[in-house]
C-alpha positions, 0 to 999 in steps of 0.5 A: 589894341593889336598884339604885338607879334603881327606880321608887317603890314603894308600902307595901303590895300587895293579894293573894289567900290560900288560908288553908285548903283548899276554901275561897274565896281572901281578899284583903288587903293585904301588905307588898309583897316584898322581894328576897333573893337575888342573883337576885331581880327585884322585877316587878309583876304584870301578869296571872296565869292560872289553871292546872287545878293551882292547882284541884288545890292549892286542893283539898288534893290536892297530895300528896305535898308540899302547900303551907303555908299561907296560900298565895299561888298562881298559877304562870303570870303576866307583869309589869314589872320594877320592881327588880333585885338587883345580881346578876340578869342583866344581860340585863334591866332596869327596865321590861322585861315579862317572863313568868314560870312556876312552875319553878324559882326559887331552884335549888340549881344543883349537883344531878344535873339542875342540872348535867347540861345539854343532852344528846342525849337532851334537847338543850333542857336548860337550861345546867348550873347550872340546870334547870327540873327541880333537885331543891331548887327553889321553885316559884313559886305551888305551894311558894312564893308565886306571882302573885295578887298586885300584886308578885312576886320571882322569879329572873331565872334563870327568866323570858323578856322577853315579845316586844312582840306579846303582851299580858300576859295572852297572855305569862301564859297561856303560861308553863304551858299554853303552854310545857307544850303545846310541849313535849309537841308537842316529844316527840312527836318528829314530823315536818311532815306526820304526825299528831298526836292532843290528847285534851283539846283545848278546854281550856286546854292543849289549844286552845292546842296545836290551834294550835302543832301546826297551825302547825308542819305536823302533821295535828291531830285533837283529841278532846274530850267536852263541848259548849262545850269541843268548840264552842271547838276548832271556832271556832278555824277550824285545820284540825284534825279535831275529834272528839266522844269521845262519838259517835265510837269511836276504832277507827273514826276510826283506821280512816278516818284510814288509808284518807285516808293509803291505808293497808291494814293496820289496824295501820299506821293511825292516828295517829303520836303522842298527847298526854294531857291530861284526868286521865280513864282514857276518855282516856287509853284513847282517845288510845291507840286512836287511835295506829297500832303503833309510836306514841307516848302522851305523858302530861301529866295526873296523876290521883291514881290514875294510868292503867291501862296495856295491857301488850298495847299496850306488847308486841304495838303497841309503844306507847312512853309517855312523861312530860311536864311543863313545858319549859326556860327554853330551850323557853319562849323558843322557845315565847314566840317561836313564838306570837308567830310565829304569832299563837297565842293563847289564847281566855280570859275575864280577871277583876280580882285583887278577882274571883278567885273568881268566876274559879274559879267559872267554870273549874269550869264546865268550859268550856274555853280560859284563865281569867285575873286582869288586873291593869288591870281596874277592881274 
């Protein structure tokens, strides 16, 4: 099924498994994958990034379709093409650097969002027979392998060549925190000049967002409550007004963000929209203080007990919450080139494939930008 003129491989690859929940990852070494499909690529993994998800994962708290295991995780990383089945696209070839996210590998093609294509509603849709969204797919790194490990197959369906300015650990960091940003920014459906709140903002998301909303003409405010996460938002020098939840109360900063835009009434103050990322009713409470009437919440956290939601900020503030999740393959190009762009990146500490528990030590830190395994670092 391969082509022929693919680089000699070696027997057998190194990779980390959950072999059970709450526990370290194990390393060892693997046959290394073979391709199945009429899609598949065979790359090897250049850089995986850590994601707030795989700690949800590895916790067990993946419900309510947690991944068998042992289990292979990581759904945001980069690599080289190193083989290709006889019918991937023939937009790609060996050697080619890719990124690669989580969804969707191995589409049924045929169901209601498979089908449905761009729309008005959302005119970044994917063409019609795929979508990030399929109802049968694998996910790579949550219900299907993903890439903490030295070779991954995935579906040339699903992945973007990385533009020649990013670095493999910067292409791997946007193939979930990144694209996932853009898009929420994208549904926040604002214009250059109105603004934009990010509840979260040193975290891995949320620094990252800080630049894209800076860079596409927004005027940013980005909350955060801890000193390193809030000290990593300042050092990134945007011109974003960065906000310590614990120090200043959401009611005031809206009020002083509507005498900046001469605004009298203090229901035509605040901010046009907000993006949710910490899994935290606080947060989510104060990204909605935050907004003026007629804003609008988009949510990209997932606690396992969901939000609380005023039904007298939905009726008498007519505050539209939506859901956001990743964005197509569509938008990951997009989001590809617009870092590249821009020169946004993410601020992050890399640890070889061999330390990847020293990696999750670190994220639980809670310290904020990327955490990220670089494949050619030294063991």
């Amino acid at each position: 099924m391969a082509t022929t003129d693919q680089p000699s491989l070696p027997e057998s690859m190194k990779a980390q498994f959950l072999d059970a929940f709450n526990t370290p990852y194990a390393l060892r070494s693997v046959p290394i994958p073979t391709l199945s499909s009429s899609h598949d690529i065979l790359i090897k993994v250049d850089a995986a990034s850590y994601c707030h998800t795989d700690a949800v994962l590895a916790a067990g708290q993946m419900q309510p379709n947690p991944p068998s295991l042992p289990h292979i995780g990581c759904h945001e990383f980069a690599g080289t093409i190193v083989a290709l089945s006889d019918g991937a696209s023939s937009s790609f070839k060996i050697g080619d650097r890719v990124g690669v996210p989580g969804r969707s590998s191995h589409p049924c093609g045929t169901c209601f969002e498979c089908a449905a294509g761009p729309t008005p509603d959302d005119p970044d849709a994917d063409p019609p027979g795929y979508s990030v969204h399929c109802t049968d797919c694998l996910n790579n790194g949550i219900s299907g392998p993903g890439g903490f490990r030295e070779y991954a197959v995935v579906d040339s369906r699903q992945i973007a060549i990385a533009p020649d300015s990013l670095a493999a650990v910067d292409t791997a960091v946007l193939m979930c925190a990144g694209v996932t940003i853009f898009n929420a920014l994208k549904r926040c459906a604002l214009k250059p000049g109105q603004r934009v709140g990010i509840i979260g903002c040193g975290g891995g998301l949320g620094h990252l967002g800080l630049q894209f909303a800076t860079k596409m003409g927004l005027r940013v405010v980005g909350v955060d409550n801890a000193d390193a996460p809030l000290q990593l938002a300042r050092d990134l020098a945007t011109p974003a007004r960065i906000v310590d939840a614990r120090v200043e109360d959401a009611n005031t900063v809206a009020i002083q963000l509507g005498k900046e835009d001469g605004k009298q009434d203090r229901g035509d103050m605040g901010l046009d929209s907000v993006i949710i990322l910490p899994e935290s009713q606080k947060g989510f409470d104060y990204g909605v203080g935050l907004l003026r009437n007629h804003g609008r919440c988009v949510v990209v956290s997932f606690p396992e007990k969901g939000f609380h939601v005023s039904a007298r900020d939905i009726v008498f503030r007519d505050i539209s919450i939506v859901g956001s999740l990743v964005g197509s393959n569509k938008t990951m190009r997009e989001t590809l080139q617009f870092a590249a762009e821009h020169n946004v990146k993410a601020v992050m500490k890399t640890f070889p494939l061999s330390r990847l528990n020293d990696l999750v030590t670190e994220y639980h830190k809670g310290e904020g930008g990327k955490l990220v395994v670089d494949m050619a670092l030294p063991d």
